[in-house]
Residue, then its C-alpha position, 0 to 999 in steps of 0.5 A: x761128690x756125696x754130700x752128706x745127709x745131714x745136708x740132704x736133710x737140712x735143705x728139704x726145710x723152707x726157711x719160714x715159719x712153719x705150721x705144726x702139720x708142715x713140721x710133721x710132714x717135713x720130718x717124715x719126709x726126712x726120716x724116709x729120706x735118710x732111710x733111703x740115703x742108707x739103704x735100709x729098707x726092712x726093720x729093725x733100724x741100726x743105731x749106726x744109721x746115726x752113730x755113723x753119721x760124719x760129725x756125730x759122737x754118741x756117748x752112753x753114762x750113767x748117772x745121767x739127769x735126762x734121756x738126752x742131750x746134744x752139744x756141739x763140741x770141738x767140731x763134732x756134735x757130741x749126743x749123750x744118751x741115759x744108759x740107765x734107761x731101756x734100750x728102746x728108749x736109748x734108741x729113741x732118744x738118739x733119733x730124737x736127738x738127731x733132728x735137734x741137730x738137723x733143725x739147729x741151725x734154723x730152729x727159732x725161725x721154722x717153729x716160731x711160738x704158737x698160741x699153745x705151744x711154745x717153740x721149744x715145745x714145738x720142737x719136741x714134739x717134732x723131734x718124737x714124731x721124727x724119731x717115730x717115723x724113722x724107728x717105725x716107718x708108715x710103710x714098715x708098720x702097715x705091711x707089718x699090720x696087713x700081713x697078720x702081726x696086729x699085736x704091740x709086743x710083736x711088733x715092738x720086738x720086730x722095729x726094736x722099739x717100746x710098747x709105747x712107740x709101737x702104740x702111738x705109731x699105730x696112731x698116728x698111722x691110722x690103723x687104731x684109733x687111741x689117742x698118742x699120749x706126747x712124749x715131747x715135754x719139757x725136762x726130758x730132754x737137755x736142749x742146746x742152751x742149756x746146760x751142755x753135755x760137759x757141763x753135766x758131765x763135770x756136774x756128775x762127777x763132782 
């Protein structure tokens, strides 16, 4: 029997406190890993890579206070994305919103707080790094590069992502040299604890 991904995903984690590089490295690992999983092995990432996911419902509205949230609902893991924000953001908010629900369970115990980082502020930081790893693979991008495509615009319209994402994934992969600027700050995200896609839900609609 199959199991599911997100259990793949789950068990390539040691349960202990985690360095910020082991993080990063764990979440490219599991970003390769759901690709192979998948079978995609050429850009652009499908949206139904996750939205197909066992357990997982993805809901667009607008208004919406955040890029994205995730709450656990009725046995289903239900994650809201801000429809009044670009597409490419849309997807890089949802692949962000996933490895939240991959490092649920175990989230306080793997990314305890840090001198200059506290463990929320871990965790997005982990959480974009993994959306760019799976919307950009290193491999993608670097065959991309090598083979003559060596300009944002193309190759954002190549992996269906932003400007951004492409600048910071040419980065961190070594093929230019400019300083990523962190997208994992506090307020862009609803994180679980705090108030839950439902509660936001009713908010908006009083």
């Amino acid at each position: 029997m199959t199991r599911p991904a997100l259990t793949v995903l789950r068990d390539l984690v040691p349960i202990r406190p985690l360095s910020q590089l082991e993080a990063l490295r764990i979440a490219e690992l599991q970003a390769d890993q759901l690709l192979n999983l998948s079978g995609i092995k050429a850009p652009a990432v499908p949206d139904s890579l996750i939205e197909s996911q066992p357990k997982i419902e993805v809901r667009r509205m607008r208004p919406w206070p955040v890029s994205g949230a995730t709450d656990w609902a009725k046995s289903t893991w239900v994650i809201v994305l801000n429809a009044g924000e670009p597409y490419v953001r849309q997807r890089f908010s949802l692949a962000h919103e996933f490895k939240h629900i991959v490092d649920h369970r175990v989230v306080s115990v793997i990314y305890p707080d840090l001198p200059r980082l506290s463990s929320q502020q871990r965790a997005e930081i982990i959480c974009d790094y993994f959306a760019g790893c799976l919307l950009v693979p290193k491999k993608w991008l670097r065959e991309a590069w090598t083979s003559g495509m060596q300009n944002e615009p193309d190759l954002a319209r190549l992996f269906n992502v932003s400007r951004e994402a492409i600048r910071t994934r040419l980065s961190q992969t070594g093929l230019t040299t400019q300083t990523p600027r962190c997208r994992g700050l506090p307020g862009r995200y609803q994180r679980l604890g705090a108030a839950t896609p439902s509660q936001l839900i009713l908010e908006i609609a009083v």
